[in-house]
TORNUKOL-5581 format. One record per residue: residue number from 1; x, y, z of N, C-alpha, C in turn. Coordinates in steps of 0.02 Angstrom, whole numbers, plus 50000, padded with zeros to 5 digits. Example, Ala and Ser with C-alpha at 12.3 -4.5 7.8 and 13.67 -1.06 7.14 Angstrom:
2
[1 [50660 49716 50390] [50615 49775 50390] [50660 49835 50390]] [2 [50642 49888 50354] [50684 49947 50357] [50645 50002 50394]] 
END
This chain:
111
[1 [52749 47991 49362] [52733 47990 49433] [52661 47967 49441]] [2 [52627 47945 49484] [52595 47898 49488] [52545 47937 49584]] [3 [52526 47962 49577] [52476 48001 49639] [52433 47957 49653]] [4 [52420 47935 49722] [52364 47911 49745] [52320 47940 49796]] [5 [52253 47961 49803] [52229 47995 49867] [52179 47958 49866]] [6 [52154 47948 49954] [52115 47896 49975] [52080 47938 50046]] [7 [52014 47915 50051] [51970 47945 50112] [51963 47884 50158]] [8 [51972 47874 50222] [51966 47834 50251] [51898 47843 50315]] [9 [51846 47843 50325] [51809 47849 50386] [51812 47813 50438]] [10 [51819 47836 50500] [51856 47775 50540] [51797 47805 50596]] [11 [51781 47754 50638] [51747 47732 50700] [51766 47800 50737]] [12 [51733 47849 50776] [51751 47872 50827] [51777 47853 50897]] [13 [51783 47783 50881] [51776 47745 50957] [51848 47710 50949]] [14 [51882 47741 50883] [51939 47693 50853] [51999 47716 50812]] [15 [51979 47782 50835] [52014 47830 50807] [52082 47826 50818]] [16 [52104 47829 50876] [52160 47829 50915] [52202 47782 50877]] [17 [52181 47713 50877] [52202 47660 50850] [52198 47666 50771]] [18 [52171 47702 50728] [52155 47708 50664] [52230 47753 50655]] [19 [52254 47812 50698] [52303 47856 50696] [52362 47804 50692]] [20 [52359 47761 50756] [52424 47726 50769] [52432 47667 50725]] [21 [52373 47659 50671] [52409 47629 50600] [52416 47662 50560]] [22 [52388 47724 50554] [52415 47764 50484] [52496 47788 50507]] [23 [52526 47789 50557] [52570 47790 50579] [52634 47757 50573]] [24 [52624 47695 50576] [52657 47628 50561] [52656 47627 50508]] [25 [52619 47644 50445] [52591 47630 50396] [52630 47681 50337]] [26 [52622 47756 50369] [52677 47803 50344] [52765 47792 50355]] [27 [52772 47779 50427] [52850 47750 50431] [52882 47708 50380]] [28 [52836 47649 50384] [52876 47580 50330] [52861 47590 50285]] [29 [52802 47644 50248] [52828 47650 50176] [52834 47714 50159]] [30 [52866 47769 50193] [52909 47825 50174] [52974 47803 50147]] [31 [53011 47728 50203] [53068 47708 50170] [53074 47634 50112]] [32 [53012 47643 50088] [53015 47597 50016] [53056 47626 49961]] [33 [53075 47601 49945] [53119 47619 49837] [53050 47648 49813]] [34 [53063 47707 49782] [53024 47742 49721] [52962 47775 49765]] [35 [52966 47786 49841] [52915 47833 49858] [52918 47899 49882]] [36 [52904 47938 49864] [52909 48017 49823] [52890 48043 49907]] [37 [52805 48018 49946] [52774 48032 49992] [52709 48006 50006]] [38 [52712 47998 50053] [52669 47967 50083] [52641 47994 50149]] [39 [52575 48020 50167] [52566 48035 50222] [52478 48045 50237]] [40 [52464 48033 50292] [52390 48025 50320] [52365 48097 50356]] [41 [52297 48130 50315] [52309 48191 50359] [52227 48186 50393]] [42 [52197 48220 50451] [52139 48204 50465] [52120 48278 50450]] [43 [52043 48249 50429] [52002 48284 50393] [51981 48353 50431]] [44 [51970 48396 50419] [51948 48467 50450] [51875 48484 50465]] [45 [51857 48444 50408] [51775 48455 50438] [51734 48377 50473]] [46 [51784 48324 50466] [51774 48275 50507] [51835 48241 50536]] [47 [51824 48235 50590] [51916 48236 50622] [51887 48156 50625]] [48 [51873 48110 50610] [51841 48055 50592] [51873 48037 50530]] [49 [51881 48057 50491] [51895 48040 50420] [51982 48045 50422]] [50 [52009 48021 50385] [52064 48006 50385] [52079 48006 50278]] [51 [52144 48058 50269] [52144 48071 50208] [52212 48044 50200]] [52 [52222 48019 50145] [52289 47975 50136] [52322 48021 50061]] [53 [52381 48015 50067] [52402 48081 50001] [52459 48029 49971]] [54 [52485 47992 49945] [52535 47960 49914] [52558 47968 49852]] [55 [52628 47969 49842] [52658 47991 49775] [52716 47955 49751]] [56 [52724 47912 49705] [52760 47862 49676] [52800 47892 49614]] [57 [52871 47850 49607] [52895 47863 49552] [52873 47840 49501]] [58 [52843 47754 49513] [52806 47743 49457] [52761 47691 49488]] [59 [52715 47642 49427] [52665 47618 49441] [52697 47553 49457]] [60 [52767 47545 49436] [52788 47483 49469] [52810 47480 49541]] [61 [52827 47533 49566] [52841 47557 49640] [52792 47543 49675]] [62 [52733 47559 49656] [52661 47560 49658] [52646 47481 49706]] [63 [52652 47451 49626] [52634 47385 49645] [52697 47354 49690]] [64 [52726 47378 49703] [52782 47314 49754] [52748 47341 49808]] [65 [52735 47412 49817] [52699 47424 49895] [52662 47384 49907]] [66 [52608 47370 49870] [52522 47314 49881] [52572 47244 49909]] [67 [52643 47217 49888] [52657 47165 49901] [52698 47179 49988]] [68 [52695 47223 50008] [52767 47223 50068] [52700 47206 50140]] [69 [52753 47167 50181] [52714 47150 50250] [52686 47202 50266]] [70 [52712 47280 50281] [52687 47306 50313] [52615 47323 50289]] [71 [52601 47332 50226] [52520 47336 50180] [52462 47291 50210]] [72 [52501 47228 50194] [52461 47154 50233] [52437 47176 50288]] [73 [52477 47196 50313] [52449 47220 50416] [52422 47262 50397]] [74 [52414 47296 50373] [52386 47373 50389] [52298 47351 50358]] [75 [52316 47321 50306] [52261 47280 50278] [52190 47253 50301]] [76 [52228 47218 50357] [52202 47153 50380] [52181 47182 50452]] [77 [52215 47235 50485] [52179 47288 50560] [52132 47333 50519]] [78 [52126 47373 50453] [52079 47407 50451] [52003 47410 50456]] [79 [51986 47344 50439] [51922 47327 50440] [51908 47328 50510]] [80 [51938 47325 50554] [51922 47333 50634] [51908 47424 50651]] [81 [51944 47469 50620] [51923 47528 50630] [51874 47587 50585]] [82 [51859 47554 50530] [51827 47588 50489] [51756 47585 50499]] [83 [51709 47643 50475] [51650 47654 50492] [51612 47679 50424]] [84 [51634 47645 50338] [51587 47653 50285] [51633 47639 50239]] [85 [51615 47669 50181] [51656 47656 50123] [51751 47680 50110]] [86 [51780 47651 50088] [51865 47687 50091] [51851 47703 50007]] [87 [51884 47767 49983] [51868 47808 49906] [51941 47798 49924]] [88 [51982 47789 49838] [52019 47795 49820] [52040 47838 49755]] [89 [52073 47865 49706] [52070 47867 49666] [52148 47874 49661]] [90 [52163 47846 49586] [52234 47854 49578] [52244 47904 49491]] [91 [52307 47938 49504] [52312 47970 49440] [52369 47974 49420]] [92 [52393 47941 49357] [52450 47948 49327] [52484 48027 49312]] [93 [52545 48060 49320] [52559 48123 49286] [52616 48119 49246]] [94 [52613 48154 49203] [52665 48163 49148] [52694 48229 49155]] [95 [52758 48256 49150] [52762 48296 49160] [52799 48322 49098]] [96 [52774 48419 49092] [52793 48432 48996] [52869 48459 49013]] [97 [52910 48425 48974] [52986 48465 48954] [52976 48543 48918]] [98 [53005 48572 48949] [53000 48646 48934] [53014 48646 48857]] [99 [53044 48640 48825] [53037 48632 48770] [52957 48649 48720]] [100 [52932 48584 48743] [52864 48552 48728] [52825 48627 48761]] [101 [52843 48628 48806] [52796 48680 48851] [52788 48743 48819]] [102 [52861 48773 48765] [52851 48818 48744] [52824 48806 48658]] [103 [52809 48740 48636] [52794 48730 48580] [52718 48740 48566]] [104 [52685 48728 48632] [52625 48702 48664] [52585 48767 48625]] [105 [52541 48778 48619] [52493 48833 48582] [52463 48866 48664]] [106 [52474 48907 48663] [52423 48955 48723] [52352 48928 48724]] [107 [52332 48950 48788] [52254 48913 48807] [52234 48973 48779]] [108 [52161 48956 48765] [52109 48996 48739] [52097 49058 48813]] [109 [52063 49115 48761] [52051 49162 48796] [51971 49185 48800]] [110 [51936 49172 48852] [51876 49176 48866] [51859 49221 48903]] [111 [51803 49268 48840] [51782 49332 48886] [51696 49323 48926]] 
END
């Protein structure tokens, strides 16, 4: 699985319109192949900021998103609402078969 989370700062003056693409933006790719979730939440200590949470089956799912129209658009209006840098970070997960899980050595114990 394949997690992406992203900070978006958007214009106070553009907000509205920053919502009504993360909007559009969650619709057309909630119903892509291989996406787990996808959703835009606004920030609590800046209702300005805009937090993006995405979760893929894999990294090839991944990349067909970057290719679909609706990305392009969403793309190509953001630079009209944003107000600094956009942070991304992405993280691959593996997940342990119980098996493995019980083979696994216990974590250390720190007093």
């Amino acid at each position: 699985m394949i997690i992406v989370h992203g900070t978006i700062p958007v214009r106070p003056e553009c907000r509205e319109e920053a919502l009504s693409l993360a909007r559009r933006m969650t619709e057309a790719t909630q119903a892509e192949p291989g996406c787990i979730s996808y959703d835009f939440y606004v920030g609590l200590s800046d209702p300005n900021t805009l937090m993006l949470f995405q979760e893929w089956e894999s990294m090839e799912a991944l990349m067909e998103h970057f290719q679909t129209e609706h990305m392009d658009e969403f793309l190509q209006a953001l630079p009209n609402v944003v107000s600094g840098e956009i942070v991304t970070r992405r993280y691959a997960v593996q997940t342990i078969e119980e098996d493995q899980e019980e083979a696994a050595p216990p974590p250390p114990v720190i007093h």
